[in-house]
N, C-alpha and C positions, 0 to 999 in steps of 0.2 A: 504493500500500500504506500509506497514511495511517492513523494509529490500532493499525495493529497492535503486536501485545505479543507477545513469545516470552520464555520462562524463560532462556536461553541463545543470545546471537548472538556467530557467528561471522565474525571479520573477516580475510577471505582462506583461499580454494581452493588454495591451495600445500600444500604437503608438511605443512606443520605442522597448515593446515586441515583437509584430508582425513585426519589421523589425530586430530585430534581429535575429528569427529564418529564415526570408527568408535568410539572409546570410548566417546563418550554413548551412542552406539546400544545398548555392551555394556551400561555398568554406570550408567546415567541411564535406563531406559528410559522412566521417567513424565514426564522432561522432555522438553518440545519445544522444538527450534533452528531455526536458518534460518543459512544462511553468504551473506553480502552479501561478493562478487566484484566488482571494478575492473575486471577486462580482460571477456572474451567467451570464456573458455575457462578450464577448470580448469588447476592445473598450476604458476602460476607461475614461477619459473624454470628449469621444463623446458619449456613453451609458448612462455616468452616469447624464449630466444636461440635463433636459428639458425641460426647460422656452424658453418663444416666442424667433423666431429667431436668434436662437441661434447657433453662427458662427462661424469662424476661424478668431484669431484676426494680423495673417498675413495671405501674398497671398499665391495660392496654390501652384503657379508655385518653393514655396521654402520650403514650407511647406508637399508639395508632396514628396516622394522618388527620391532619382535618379535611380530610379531600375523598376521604374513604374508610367511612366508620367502620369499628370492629365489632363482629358478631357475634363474637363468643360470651359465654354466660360468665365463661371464669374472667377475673381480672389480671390473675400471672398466668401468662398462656407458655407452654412448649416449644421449645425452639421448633419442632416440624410444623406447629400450627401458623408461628410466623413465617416463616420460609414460603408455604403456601399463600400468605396472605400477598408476600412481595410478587409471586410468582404470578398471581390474580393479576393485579394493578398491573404490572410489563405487560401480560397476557392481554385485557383488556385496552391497553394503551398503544399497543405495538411499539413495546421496547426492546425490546427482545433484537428483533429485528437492526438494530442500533447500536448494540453490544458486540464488543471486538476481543473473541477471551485469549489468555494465555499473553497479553499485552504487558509486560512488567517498563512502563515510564523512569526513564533515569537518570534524565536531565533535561529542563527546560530552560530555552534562552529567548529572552524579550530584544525587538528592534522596535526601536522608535521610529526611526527613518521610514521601513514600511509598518506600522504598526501592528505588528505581528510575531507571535510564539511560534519557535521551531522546536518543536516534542521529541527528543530520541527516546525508541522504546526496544525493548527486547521481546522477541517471541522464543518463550519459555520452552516451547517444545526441541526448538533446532538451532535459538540460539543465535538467530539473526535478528540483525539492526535495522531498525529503519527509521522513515524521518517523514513526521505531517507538520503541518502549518494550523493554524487557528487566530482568530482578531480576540476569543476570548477564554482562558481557562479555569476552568471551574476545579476542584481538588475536594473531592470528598471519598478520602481515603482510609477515614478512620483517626484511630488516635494510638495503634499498637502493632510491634511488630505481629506479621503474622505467620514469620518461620519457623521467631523461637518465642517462648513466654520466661518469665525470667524464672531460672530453674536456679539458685543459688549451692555452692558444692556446700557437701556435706559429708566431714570428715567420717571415713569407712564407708563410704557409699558401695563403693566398686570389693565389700568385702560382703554386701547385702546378698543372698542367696534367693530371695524373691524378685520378683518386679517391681519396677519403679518406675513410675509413669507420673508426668505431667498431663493435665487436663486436657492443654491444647494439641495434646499429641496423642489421643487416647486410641485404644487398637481397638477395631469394630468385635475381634473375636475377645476379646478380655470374658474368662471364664470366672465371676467372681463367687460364686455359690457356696457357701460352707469353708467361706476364708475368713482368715483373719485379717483385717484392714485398716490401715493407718492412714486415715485425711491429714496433712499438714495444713494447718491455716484456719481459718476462722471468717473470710471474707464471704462475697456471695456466691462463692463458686463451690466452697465447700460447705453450706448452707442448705445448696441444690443438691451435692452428691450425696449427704448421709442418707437425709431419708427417702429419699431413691434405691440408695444399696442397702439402705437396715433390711428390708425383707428379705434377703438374699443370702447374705455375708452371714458369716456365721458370731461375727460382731465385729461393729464399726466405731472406729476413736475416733474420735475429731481432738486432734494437737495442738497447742496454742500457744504461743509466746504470750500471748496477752489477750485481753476479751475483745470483742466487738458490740457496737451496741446495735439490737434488733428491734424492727417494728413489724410486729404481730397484727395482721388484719384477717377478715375472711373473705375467701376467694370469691366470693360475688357479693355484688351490691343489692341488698332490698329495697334500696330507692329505684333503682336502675330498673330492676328485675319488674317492682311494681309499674312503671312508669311505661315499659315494654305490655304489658298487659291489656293498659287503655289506651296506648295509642301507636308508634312505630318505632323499633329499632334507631332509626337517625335520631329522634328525638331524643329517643333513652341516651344516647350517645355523648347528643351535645351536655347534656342536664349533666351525666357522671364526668363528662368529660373537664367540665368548668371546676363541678364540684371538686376533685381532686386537685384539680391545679392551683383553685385557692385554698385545699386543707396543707398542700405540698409548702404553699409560699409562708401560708400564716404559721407552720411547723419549723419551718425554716428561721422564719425570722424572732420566733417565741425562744429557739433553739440559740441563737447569738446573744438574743438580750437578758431571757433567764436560763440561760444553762444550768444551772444547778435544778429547779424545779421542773427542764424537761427529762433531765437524766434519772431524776428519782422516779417521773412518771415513766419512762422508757424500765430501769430497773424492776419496777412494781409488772410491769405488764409479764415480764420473764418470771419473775418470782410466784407467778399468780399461775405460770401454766405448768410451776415444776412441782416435785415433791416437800412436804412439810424436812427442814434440816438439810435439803441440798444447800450447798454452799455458792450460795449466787455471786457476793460478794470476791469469790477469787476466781471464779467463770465466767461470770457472768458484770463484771463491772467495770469498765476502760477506764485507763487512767488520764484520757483526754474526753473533752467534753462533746457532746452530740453537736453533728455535722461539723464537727471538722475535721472528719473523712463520714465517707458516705453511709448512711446506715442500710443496713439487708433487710431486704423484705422477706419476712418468713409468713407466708399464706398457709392461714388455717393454723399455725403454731408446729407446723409438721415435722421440724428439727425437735419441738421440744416431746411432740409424742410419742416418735423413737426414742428420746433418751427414757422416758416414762415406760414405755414399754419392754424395758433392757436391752433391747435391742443397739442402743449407739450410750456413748461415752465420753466425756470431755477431760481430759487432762492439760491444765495450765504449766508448762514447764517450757524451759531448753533443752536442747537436744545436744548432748556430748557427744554423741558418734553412732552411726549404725553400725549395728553385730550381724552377722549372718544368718540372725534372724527375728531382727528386729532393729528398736529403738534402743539405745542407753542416753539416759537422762541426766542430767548432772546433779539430780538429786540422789541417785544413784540406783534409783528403779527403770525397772528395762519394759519395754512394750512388744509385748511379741505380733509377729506380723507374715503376711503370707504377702500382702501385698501392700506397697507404701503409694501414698496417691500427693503429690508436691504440687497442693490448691495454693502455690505462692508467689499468684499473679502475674502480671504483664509487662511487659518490655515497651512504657512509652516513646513512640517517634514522634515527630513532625512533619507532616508534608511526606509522609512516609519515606522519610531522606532523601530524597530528590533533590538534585544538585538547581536551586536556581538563580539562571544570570540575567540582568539586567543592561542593557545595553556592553555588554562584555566586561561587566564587573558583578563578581560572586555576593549573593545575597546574605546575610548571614543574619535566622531568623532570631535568634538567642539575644540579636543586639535593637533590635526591631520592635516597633509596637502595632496593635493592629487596629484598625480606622470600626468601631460599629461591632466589633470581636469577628472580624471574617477576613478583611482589608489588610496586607501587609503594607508598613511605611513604603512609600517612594516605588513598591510595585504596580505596576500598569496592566489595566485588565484582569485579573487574578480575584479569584474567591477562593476563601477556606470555609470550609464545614466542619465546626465543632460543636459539638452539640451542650445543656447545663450539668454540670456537676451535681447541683440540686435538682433536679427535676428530671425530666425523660431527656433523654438524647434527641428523639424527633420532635418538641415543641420546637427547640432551635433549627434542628433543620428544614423544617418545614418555613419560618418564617426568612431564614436565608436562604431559601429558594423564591419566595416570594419577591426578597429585594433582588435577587439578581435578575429578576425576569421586569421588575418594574424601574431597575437602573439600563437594562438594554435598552426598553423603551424611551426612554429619556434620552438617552442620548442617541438613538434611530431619529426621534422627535425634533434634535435641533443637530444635527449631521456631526454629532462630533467624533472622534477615530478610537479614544480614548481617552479614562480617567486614568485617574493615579491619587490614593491618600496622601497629602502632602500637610504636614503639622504647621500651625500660622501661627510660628510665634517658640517661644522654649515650652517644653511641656516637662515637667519634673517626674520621674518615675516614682509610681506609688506600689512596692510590693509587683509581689509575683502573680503573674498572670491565670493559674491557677490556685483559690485560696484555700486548699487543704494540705494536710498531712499523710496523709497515708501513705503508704512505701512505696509505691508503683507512681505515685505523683513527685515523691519527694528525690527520689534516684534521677527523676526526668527534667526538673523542675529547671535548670542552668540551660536545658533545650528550647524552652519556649522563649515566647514573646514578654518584650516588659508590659506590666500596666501603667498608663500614665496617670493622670493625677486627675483629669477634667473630662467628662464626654468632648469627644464622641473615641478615646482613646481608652476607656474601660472596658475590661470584658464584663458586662453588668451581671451575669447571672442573674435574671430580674424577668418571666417570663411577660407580666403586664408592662412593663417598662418597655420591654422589646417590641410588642404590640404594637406601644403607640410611633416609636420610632421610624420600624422598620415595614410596619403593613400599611402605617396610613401617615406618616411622618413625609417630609420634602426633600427630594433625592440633593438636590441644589445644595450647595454647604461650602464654605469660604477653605475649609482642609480638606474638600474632596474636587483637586484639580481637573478640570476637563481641555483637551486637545481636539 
């Protein structure tokens, strides 16, 4: 595909991808895209892991599009229900059609003189280069590698006599029936695998450096549910859909101001679904305060019904070395194990490492702020797709597809070739552009973008904020340069 030129490429078939093209499709329709895909399947991270029960770690009702309400009764749906659901929307929209797989993007370079991106990509199968053009690139690739996850060594690994497997690497044949099973981690990945494999396994630990804190709800709405009764599905949709997003923001922000009374309410909710004399207090109680890493959603309380049921197990310790047949702890009790399962997280990128040049100088995003949370400084043409920390990943993608399809227009509307965020004036760095802790943010955190100090250079995390901004706000702005 040498020499080709599209108005609009899009880089990754995930979540963010496939709603970005049903947008163009809506409100671009005289542009043409193409979406250049990495793996051999749309989807991405609902294609790409396949460990037990493996789910959406928000509800769907916000998690879903607002372009294409979700049907389902439950509110954490299965990774194959989502997978389906994206596959509908392409199916429906003829995207499909538009997707270029086995595409891995590995450097882009901006000319101004013609204003225009020249894309090199590799096809993953044979290994060859090639080269398109585009006036506009779109980058919704995610926020994690997705070769490796971060797998941290662990002294006497390679003396382990079982398996050991990362999540993101899970083997379809994995026989885990009447084993013994070690989850490392406590996030939302190993939240999904226990009580998935408690039925199975002949007993499963969840290992823990430290606690997480959980919010316990039930898998469907009876507002919802009733709402669907007297009158339609979209409706029920909108109704849960808002409702969440304002219980999400008002948690949020109760969670920053009185942290101490959301954590004893978060604590009480785990202490209420466990046994009289379990020890919540060194299980069950973080020693940093709610959302300042993300909390797990455990639907129906299904983590804690396997522990209730003996079925699964929590041990709060370090881990001194694995034996060859197990855990040793540095308390100096051992965990015996058939099979170790290292739930310990992700390997954040950027831009999925993509080399990008601007007029023949290297962009370097680490020193960079981003214009509206999507706009790199001083880059021309270019959106990123990141979706909230607090909230579903698709509220923000959905409404930064919104803006780029109502910034094309704008500038179709008075001819111009290209923007560019350009800062009017000194803007002072305020903090890091992601505002949590958690490990898989904190390993990454010198990667990203700075925040600056005044809109329109905040990553707001702020879904009604964004609303008014980016759905019905004025594309026109003194730091967003037009050519």
């Amino acid at each position: 595909m040498d020499d080709k030129h599209v108005n609009i490429l899009i880089v990754g078939a995930g979540l963010s991808g496939i709603g970005a093209a049903y947008h163009l499709n809506k409100e671009c329709p005289n542009k043409d895209y193409l979406i250049l895909e990495s793996r051999d399947q749309l989807g991405g991270t609902w294609d790409l892991f396949k460990y037990p029960g493996i789910r959406s770690d928000s509800d769907m009702c916000t998690m879903g599009f607002r372009f294409k309400p979700w049907q389902g009764e439950k509110l954490v749906a299965d990774g194959g229900a989502i997978l389906d659901y994206l596959h509908e929307i392409a199916d429906e929209n003829k995207i499909k059609e538009k997707i270029q797989y086995h595409s891995h993007v590995e450097s882009v370079s901006w000319s101004s003189d013609i204003a225009q991106w020249s894309v090199n990509y590799r096809n993953k199968l044979d290994n060859s280069k090639s080269v398109l053009t585009c006036d506009f690139l779109y980058l919704c690739v995610g926020y994690y590698d997705y070769d490796q996850g971060y797998d941290p060594e662990f002294k006497g690994s390679d003396n382990f006599d079982g398996q050991i497997i990362h999540p993101q690497k899970w083997p379809e044949d994995l026989d885990y029936s009447n084993k013994r099973v070690v989850v490392i981690g406590s996030g939302a990945t190993a939240v999904t695998l226990i009580p998935s494999m408690a039925e199975k396994t002949k007993h499963i630990t969840m290992l823990q450096r430290s606690p997480t804190y959980y919010m316990i709800r039930p898998n469907e709405n009876p507002v919802g549910n009733f709402i669907r009764k007297i009158t339609n599905n979209t409706v029920a949709y909108y109704v849960m859909r808002w409702q969440n997003i304002f219980l999400q923001s008002w948690g949020f922000k109760k969670a920053r101001k009185y942290p101490k009374n959301v954590k004893a309410f978060l604590i009480k909710l785990v202490k209420d679904h466990l046994p009289d004399g379990f020890d919540v207090n060194k299980h069950f109680t973080p020693p940093y305060n709610p959302w300042e890493q993300r909390l797990c959603l455990v639907p129906d309380g299904d983590l804690f019904n396997a522990i209730n049921d003996g079925k699964a197990s929590v041990v709060t310790e370090h881990i001194d070395q694995f034996t060859n047949d197990g855990i040793k702890l540095k308390s100096g009790d051992e965990l015996k194990a058939d099979i170790i399962i290292t739930a310990t997280g992700l390997n954040m990128i950027v831009c999925s490492n993509i080399n990008i040049t601007v007029d023949g100088k290297d962009i370097d995003i680490s020193k960079s702020m981003t214009y509206k949370g999507m706009m790199i400084t001083h880059v021309p043409n270019a959106v990123l797709t990141f979706g909230y920390t607090n909230a579903s990943w698709t509220l923000r993608a959905d409404l930064t597809a919104e803006y780029v399809c109502r910034l094309l227009n704008y500038m179709d509307k008075n001819d111009y070739k290209y923007c560019q965020p350009t800062p009017n004036g000194h803007i002072a760095i305020d903090g890091e552009w992601l505002d949590f802790n958690s490990g898989y943010v904190s390993r990454a955190a010198k990667k990203f973008p700075r925040q600056g100090a005044r809109d329109p250079w905040r990553n707001t995390q702020n879904y009604t904020k964004d609303v008014l901004q980016l759905r019905y706000g004025r594309i026109a702005n003194k730091e967003l340069e037009f050519i």
